[in-house]
Structure formats: structure tokens, C-alpha cells
N, C-alpha and C positions, 0 to 999 in steps of 0.2 A: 476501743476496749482498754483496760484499764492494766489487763493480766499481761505476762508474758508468758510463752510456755510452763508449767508446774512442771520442776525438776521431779519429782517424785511421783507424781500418776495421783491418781485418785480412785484407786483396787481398796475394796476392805483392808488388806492388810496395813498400806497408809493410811488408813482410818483409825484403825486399831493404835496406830503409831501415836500415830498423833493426840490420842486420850492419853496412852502414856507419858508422852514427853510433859504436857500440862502439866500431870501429876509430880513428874520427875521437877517440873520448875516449880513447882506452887509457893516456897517456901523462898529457896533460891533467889526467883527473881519477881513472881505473880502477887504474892503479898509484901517481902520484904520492899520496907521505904512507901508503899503504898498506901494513903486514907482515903476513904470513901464514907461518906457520911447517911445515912438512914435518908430516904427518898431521894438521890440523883440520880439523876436520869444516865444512863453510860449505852454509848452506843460503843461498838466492838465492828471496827470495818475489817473484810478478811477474815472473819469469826468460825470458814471453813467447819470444825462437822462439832462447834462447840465446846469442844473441851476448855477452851479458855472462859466461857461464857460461866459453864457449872462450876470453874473454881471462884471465880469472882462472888458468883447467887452463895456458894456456900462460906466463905469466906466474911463478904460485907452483907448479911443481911439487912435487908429493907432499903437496896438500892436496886434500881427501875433498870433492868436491863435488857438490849436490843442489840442485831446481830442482821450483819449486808455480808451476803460475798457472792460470788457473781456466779458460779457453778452450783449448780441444782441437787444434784449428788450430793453434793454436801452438806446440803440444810436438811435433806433427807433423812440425812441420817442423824445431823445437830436435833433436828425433834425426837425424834426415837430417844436420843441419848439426854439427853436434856430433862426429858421426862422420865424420864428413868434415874436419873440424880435429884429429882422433887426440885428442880430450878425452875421456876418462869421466867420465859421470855418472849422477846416478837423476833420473830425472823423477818426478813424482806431478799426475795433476789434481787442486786440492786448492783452495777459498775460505783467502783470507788470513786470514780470522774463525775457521777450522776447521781449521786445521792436521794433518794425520793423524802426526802425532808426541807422541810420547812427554815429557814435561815434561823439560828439560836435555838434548836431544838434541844441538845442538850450540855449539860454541864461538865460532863466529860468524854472525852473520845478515847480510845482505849485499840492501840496496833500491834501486833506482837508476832516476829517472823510473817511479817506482811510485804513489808516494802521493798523486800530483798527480790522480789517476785514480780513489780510493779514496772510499767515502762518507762514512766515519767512521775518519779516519788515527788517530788514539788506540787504536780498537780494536783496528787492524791493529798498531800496537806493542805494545799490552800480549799478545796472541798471539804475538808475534814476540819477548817478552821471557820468554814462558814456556817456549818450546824449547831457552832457554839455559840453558849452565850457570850456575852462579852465577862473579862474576866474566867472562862471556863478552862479546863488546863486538857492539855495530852500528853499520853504514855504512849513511847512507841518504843519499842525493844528491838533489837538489831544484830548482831553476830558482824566480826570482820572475820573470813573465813584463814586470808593469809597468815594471822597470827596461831591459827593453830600448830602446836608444841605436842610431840611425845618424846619424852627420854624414857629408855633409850629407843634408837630411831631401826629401820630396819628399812635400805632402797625400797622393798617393796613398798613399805608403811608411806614413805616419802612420797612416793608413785605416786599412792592413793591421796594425800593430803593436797600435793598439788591439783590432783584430777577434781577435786571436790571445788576447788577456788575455781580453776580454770571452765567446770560445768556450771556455778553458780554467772558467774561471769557472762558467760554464753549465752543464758536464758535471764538474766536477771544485773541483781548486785552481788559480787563475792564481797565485796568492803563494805556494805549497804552500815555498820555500825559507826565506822569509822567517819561517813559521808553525812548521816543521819542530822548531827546537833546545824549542820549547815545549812541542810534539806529544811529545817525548821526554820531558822530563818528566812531563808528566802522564801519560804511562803507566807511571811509576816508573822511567825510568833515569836512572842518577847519572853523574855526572864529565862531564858533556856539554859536549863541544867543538862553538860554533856553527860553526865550519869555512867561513867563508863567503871567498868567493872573487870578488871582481871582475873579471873576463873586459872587456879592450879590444884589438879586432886594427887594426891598420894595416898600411900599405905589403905586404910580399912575402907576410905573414900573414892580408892579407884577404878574398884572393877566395876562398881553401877556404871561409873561414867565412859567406861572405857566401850561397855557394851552399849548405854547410850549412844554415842557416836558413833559407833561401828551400824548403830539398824539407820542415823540417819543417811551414812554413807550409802549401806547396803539398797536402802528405796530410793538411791539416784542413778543406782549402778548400771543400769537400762540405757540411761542418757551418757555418763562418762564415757560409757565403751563405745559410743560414738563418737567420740571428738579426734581427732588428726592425733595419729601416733598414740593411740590409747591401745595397751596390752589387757584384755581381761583377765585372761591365767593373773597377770601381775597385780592388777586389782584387786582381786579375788583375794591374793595371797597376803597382799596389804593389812584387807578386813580379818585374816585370821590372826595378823600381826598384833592387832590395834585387839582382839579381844582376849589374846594372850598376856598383852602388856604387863598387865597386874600381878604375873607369875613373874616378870625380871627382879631382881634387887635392882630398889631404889628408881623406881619407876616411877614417869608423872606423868601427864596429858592437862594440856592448858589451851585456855583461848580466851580471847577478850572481847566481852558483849558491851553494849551500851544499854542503859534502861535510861532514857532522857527523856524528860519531861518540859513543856512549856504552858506558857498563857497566852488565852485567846487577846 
């Protein structure tokens, strides 16, 4: 199998989440730098319950879009929601490793908070670069968890940031951004753009972001207070830390993604 444990569960509520965070990136990271041109074919591996899938259909229309991820639950609901935003698409349950496609099936491949999740991200590229044509490119979006930044900081808040890298780590990649433009090469794609992107919000831009992070913490919280030496009270205390933030003077919360793109 392709997955490793999903830090965050797969309960409605991470559903729910998960449509919002799309939305929260659409701009940010889902369109910005992106072209998609009227009939390409874009397969989405990971494509989990859609929301990426409907910002894309809404965004480039009259491009052919398709959606694998390996949990059932999820496409379950990617149709319900899917159709419910007037997007078409094909679903497929399908292992990243195993792709039920035909070699050069499409022109774009399209990853986003995927590979962070994956056991062996390599494999899932060299998979995900034999779908394509030649010439065809990939987006794979990434987060390095260690670089997350709040001033001002509060032990607890701390607690919590470390617990977030060190849960991501455990079940996955906490660096999976920073490892990513590598990851590509070695599974043979060229012309790779490391794409990396420093994220700092302040003033009127911080409280989205700060509650942002605070719900992706909050749907891993389950698993952090598992790990050695994990306090939940201090956790917990963390997350009210991190959604108060915006009320400090001179307050900021940062982190650095990578949106990297290559050629098949």
C-alpha cells in the first residue's frame, strides 16, 4: 500500500476540513503560477474527498479532470461534493503505486498534501510520471512542518508545533516540502522548479491563518497525544495559544511550502 497512517482520521469533520482548506489555498497556492489549458487531461492522485478536484473544474474550465485515492470514504463523499459544485469528474479507487492507467494517459498530474502521507514518495512519482505523456508536467505541493514560526511564541504553542512535526514524522514526512524537488528527481523528472514559497501573515491576514492551523493541528490531536512524552492539557493549551495569536501586538505565524513543478 501506498498510504501510511492518515494523521487526521477520515470523520466528516476532516472532511469538512478539508473543503475549507482548498478554499483557504485556492488563490494562495491552487491557482497562483498555475496554467491549464482547455482540454488536458489532469489526473489528481490523493484527490481524497475532492476539494482540490472542484477548485481546479472551477478555476480552468474545459480541462478533463480525474481523481485515485485509495480510501473509499473519501470518493464517497468527493461525488456528493463534486456534484454539488457542477464539476465533472471520474473517480477511481486506485493505490498511488498501482495506478489503473494506461502509460501517458495524461498531461498533467496534479499532488497536493499527498506525499507527506506516503511511504515511499519516489515510488509514487515514478508511478505518477509514467501516466504521462512525454513532455507532460507535475504539481506537487508540500509543507515543511519544522519551519513553522509564531511570534510571539508561548511553551505551550511550542509544545504544540514540535508535536505537529514530530506526529507528521511518525506516520509520514514532517519535511516532505523541503525533500519534495529531490523526490522528483529521482524518480526521473527534469526542468524541476523547487517552487518554494515562504508563507508570513500578520495584522488583518492573521487570524484566518492562525485559525487555519490551529483546526489542522486540532484533527491530529488524537494521534499527537500518543507520541512519548506528549501532555494533552499542554496541547490543547497550545491550540488556544495559536488561535489567540492575532490578539498579541505584532504578531505573525509563518511557514514554508513548496509548490514544485517538473517535466515528464
Amino acid at each position: 500500500m501506498a498510504m501510511t497512517d492518515y494523521v487526521h482520521g477520515y470523520g466528516t469533520p476532516e472532511q469538512e476540513r478539508l473543503v475549507e482548506q482548498a478554499e483557504h489555498w485556492r488563490h494562495r497556492l491552487i491557482r497562483d503560477g498555475t496554467e491549464l489549458e482547455p482540454g488536458t487531461r489532469l489526473l489528481e492522485v490523493g484527490c481524497g474527498v475532492g476539494a482540490v478536484l472542484a477548485v481546479l473544474g472551477q478555476e480552468y474550465p474545459g480541462v478533463e479532470l480525474f481523481g485515485v485515492d485509495i480510501e473509499q470514504k473519501q470518493l464517497d463523499f468527493a461525488r456528493g461534493y463534486l456534484e454539488r459544485a457542477g464539476v465533472e469528474t471520474t473517480l477511481r479507487q486506485a493505490d498511488a503505486l498501482a495506478l489503473p492507467f494506461t502509460d501517458g494517459s495524461f498531461e498533467h498530474v496534479w499532488m497536493m498534501w499527498f506525499l507527506e502521507h506516503v511511504a515511499d514518495p519516489p515510488a509514487a512519482l515514478r508511478e505518477a510520471r509514467r501516466v504521462l505523456v512525454p513532455g507532460g508536467r507535475i504539481t506537487a505541493i508540500e509543507v515543511d512542518y519544522s519551519t513553522c514560526r509564531a511570534e510571539p511564541s508561548t511553551p505551550a504553542l511550542e509544545a504544540l508545533i514540535r508535536a505537529m512535526a514530530q506526529g507528521m514524522a511518525a506516520s509520514g514526512w514532517s519535511d516532505a516540502g523541503t525533500r519534495l524537488p529531490g523526490w522528483l528527481r529521482e524518480a526521473g523528472f527534469r526542468a524541476v522548479d523547487e517552487g518554494e514559497r515562504p508563507f508570513w501573515w500578520q495584522d488583518q491576514d492573521l487570524l484566518g491563518q492562525a485559525n487555519y492551523a490551529a483546526d489542522v493541528m486540532e484533527s491530529a490531536l488524537p494521534a499527537l497525544a500518543q507520541l512519548p512524552g506528549a501532555d494533552q492539557e499542554e496541547l490543547r493549551a497550545g491550540l488556544t495559544d495559536l488561535r489567540d495569536l492575532a490578539s498579541q501586538p505584532d504578531a505573525g505565524l509563518g511557514w514554508v511550502v513548496h509548490k514544485s513543478t517538473a517535466v515528464r
